[in-house]
C-alpha positions as CSV (number, residue, x, y, z in Angstrom):
1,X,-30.4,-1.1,17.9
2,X,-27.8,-0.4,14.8
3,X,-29.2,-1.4,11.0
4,X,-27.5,-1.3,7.8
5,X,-27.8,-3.1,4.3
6,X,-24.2,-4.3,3.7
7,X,-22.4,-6.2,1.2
8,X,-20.6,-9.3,1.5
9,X,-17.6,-10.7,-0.8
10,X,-18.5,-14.1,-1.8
11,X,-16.1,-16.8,-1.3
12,X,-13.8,-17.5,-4.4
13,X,-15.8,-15.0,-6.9
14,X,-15.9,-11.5,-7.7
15,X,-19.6,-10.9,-6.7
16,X,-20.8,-9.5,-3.7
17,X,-23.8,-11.1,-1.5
18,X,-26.3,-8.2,0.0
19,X,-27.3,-8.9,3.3
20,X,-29.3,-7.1,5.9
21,X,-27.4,-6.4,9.5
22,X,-29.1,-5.8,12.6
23,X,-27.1,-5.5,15.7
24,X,-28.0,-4.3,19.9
25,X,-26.2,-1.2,21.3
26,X,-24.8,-3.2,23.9
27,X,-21.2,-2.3,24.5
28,X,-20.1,-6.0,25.1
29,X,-19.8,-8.8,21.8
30,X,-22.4,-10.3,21.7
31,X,-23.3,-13.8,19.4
32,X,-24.8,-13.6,16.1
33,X,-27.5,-15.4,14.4
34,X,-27.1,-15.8,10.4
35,X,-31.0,-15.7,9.4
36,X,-31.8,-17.0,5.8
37,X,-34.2,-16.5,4.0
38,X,-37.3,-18.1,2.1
39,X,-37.7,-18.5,-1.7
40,X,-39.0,-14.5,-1.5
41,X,-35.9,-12.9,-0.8
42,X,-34.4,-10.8,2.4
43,X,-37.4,-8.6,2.2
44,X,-39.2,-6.8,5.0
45,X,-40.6,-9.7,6.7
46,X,-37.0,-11.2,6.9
47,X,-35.3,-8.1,8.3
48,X,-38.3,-7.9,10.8
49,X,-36.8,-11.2,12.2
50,X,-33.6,-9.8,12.0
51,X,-34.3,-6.9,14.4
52,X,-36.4,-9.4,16.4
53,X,-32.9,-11.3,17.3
54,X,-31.2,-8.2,17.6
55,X,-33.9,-7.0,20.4
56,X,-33.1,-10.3,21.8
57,X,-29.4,-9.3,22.3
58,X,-28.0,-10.6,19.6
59,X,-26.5,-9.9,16.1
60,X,-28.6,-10.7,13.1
61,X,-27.0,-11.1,9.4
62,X,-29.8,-11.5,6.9
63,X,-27.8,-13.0,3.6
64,X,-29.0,-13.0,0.1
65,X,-27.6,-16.9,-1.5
66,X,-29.1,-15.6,-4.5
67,X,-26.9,-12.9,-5.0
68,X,-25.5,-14.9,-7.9
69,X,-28.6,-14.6,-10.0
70,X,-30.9,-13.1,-7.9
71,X,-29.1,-10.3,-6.0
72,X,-32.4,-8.3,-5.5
73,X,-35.0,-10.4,-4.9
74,X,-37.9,-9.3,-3.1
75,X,-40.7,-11.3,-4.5
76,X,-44.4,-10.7,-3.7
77,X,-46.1,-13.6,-1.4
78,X,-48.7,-15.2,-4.5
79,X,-48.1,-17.3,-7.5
80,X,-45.9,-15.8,-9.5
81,X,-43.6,-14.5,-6.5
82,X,-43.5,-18.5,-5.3
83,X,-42.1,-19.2,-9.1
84,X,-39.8,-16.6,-9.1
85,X,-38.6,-17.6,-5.6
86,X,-38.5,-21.5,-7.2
87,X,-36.2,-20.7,-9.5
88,X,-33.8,-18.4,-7.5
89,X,-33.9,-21.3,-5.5
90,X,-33.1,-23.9,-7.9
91,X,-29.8,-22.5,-8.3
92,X,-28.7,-22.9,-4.7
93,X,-26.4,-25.6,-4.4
94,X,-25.1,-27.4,-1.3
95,X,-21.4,-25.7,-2.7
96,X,-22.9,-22.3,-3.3
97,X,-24.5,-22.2,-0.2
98,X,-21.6,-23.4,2.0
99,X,-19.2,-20.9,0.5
100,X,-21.9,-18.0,1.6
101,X,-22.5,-19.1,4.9
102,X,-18.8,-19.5,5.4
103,X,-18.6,-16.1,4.0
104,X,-20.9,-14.6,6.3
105,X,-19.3,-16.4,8.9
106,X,-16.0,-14.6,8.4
107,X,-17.5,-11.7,8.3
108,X,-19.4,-11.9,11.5
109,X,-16.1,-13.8,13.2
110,X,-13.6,-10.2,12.4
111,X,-16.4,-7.7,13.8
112,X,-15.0,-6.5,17.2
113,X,-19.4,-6.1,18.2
114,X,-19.2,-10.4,17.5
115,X,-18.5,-13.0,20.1
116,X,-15.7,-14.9,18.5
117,X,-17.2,-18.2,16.6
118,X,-20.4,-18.1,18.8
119,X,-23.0,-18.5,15.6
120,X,-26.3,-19.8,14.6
121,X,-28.4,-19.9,11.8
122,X,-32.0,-19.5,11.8
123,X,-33.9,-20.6,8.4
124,X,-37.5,-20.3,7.2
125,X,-39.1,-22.3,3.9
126,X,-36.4,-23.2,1.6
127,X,-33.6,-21.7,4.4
128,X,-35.2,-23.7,7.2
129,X,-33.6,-26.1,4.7
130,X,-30.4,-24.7,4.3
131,X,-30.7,-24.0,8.1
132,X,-30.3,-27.9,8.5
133,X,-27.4,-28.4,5.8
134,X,-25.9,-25.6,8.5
135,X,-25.4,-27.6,11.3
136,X,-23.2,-29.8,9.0
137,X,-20.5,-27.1,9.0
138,X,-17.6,-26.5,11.9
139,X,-18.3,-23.0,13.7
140,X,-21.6,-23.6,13.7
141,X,-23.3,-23.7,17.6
142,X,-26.8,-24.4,16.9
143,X,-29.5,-24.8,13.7
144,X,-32.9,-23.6,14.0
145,X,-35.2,-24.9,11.2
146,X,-39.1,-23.1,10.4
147,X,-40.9,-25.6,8.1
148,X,-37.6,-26.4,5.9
149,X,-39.7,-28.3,2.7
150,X,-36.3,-29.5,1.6
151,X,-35.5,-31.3,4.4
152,X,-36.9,-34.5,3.7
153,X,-37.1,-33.7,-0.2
154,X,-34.7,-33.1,-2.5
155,X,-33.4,-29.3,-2.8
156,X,-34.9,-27.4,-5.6
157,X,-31.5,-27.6,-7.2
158,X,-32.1,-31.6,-7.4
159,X,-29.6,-32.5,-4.8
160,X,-30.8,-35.1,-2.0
161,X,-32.3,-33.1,0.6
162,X,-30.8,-32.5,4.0
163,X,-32.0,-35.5,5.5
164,X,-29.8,-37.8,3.2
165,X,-26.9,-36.1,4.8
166,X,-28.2,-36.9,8.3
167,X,-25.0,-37.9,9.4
168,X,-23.0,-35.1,9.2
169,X,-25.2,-33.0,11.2
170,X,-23.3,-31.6,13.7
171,X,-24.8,-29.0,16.0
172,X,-27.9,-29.4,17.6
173,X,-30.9,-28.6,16.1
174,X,-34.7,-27.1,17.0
175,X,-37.6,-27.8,14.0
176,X,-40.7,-25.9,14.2
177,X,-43.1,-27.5,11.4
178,X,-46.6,-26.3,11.1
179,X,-49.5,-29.2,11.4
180,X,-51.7,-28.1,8.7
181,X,-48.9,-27.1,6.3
182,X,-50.2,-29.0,3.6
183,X,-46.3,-28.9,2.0
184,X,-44.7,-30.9,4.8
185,X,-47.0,-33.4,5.3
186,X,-47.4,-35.3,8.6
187,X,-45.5,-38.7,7.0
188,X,-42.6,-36.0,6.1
189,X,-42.2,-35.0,9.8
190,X,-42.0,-38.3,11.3
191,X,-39.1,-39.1,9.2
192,X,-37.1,-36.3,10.4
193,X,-37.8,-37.0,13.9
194,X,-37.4,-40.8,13.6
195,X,-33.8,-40.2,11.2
196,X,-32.3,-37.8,13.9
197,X,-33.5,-40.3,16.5
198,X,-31.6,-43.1,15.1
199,X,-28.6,-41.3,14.4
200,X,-28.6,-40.2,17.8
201,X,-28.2,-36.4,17.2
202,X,-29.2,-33.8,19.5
203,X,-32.3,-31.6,18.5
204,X,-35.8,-30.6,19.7
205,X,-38.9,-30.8,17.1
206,X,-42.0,-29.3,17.7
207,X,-45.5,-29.8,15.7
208,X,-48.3,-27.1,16.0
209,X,-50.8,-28.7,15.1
210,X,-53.1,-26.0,13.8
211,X,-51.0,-23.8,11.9
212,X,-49.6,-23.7,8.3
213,X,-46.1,-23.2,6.3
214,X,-44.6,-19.8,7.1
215,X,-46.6,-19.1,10.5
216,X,-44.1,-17.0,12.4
217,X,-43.8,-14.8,9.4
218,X,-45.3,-12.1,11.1
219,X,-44.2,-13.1,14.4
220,X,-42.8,-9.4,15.5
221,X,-46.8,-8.3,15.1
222,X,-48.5,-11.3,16.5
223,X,-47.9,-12.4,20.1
224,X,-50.6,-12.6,21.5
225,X,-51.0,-15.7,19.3
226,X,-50.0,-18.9,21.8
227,X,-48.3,-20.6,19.1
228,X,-45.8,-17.9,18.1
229,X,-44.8,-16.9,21.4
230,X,-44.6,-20.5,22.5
231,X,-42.1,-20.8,19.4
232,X,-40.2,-17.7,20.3
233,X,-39.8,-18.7,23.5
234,X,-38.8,-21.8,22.3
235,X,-35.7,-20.1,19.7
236,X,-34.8,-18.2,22.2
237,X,-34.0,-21.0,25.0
238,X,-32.2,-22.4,22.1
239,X,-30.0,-19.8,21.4
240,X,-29.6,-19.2,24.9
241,X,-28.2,-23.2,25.5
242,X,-26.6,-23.1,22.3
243,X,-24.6,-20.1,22.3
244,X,-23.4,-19.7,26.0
């Protein structure tokens, strides 16, 4: 496996977005997976999931949409990281974050180790969130959304959330949501199932029933738990349908 900490150019403005890069050493392109990230930053836990799709074969892109305000978050997982994280958040717009996942997009789309337009996006949090406004956008393959809070809630920014948009989803989707996540609660679920149902888009949802918000965190450390195998199982079928 290949890592480097790269840097960006954002769409239409002279700032850069950091981003974390994981890739395999196969000699063949292979597709890539855009991972964003939760309200703490592309810190370690994130770029652990990036090297967890590389050793799946694919590449990973970690990207920072906070670079505008935020361009080195790494925010500690209590209180005051979570209103730090808020904020970065609140300035992430349904513009700002199309123009950096078309950005990464590009970027992944010129490298020779890249499978021509064969991309996903895998969110967590607030970018399981941004993972659904994803599948809205051409070039897009496939969406997979970890306990996105701003799915069925307005985005931190104030915008309608991602579900008021249902029908410009495009790619299919897979949403993993946590039963005893006491930030989506059970009501909030249904209505994402029962929206995508009746607009007759393609996606999987699956509910564990016993764990909380941000359960795969530490995925790449804990699979011997049922649950996060089952789910990694799960993203990895997807991906596999998804990006043939």
């Amino acid at each position: 496996m290949k890592t480097a900490h790269i840097s960006l150019p954002a769409v239409g403005e002279s700032s850069r977005m950091p981003s974390y890069l994981a890739r395999p050493d196969a000699a063949e392109p292979a597709a890539a997976v855009i991972i964003l990230q939760e309200v703490f930053g592309v810190n370690a836990y994130m770029r652990r999931i990036t090297d967890l799709v590389a050793s799946a074969g694919y590449v990973g892109l970690a990207i920072n949409y906070y670079h505008r305000t935020h361009p080195d978050l790494d925010a500690p997982y209590n209180d005051e990281g979570i209103a730090v994280g808020r904020k970065a958040a609140a300035g992430v717009t349904r513009q700002t974050f199309f123009a950096d996942l078309h950005a990464a997009m590009d970027y992944l789309n010129e490298q020779d180790f890249v499978r021509f337009n064969h991309l996903a996006t895998w969110g967590f949090c607030f970018g399981g969130s941004m993972a659904f406004l994803s599948s809205m956008q051409r070039g897009i393959s496939g969406a997979v959304c970890f306990y996105g809070g701003q799915i069925a809630k307005p985005l931190m920014s104030g915008e309608p959330g991602g579900l008021e948009h249902a029908d410009e989803v495009r790619a299919p989707l897979f949403l993993a949501f946590g039963g005893a996540d006491q930030g989506i609660p059970p009501d909030e679920v249904r209505r994402v199932e029962q929206t995508l149902e009746a607009k007759h888009k393609r996606f999987e949802l699956k509910l564990y029933p016993e764990q909380g918000h941000g359960f795969f965190r530490e995925s790449s450390q804990k699979f011997d738990v049922p649950d996060i195998a089952d789910a990694w199982a799960r993203v990895q079928a997807f991906l596999q349908k998804t990006l043939a």
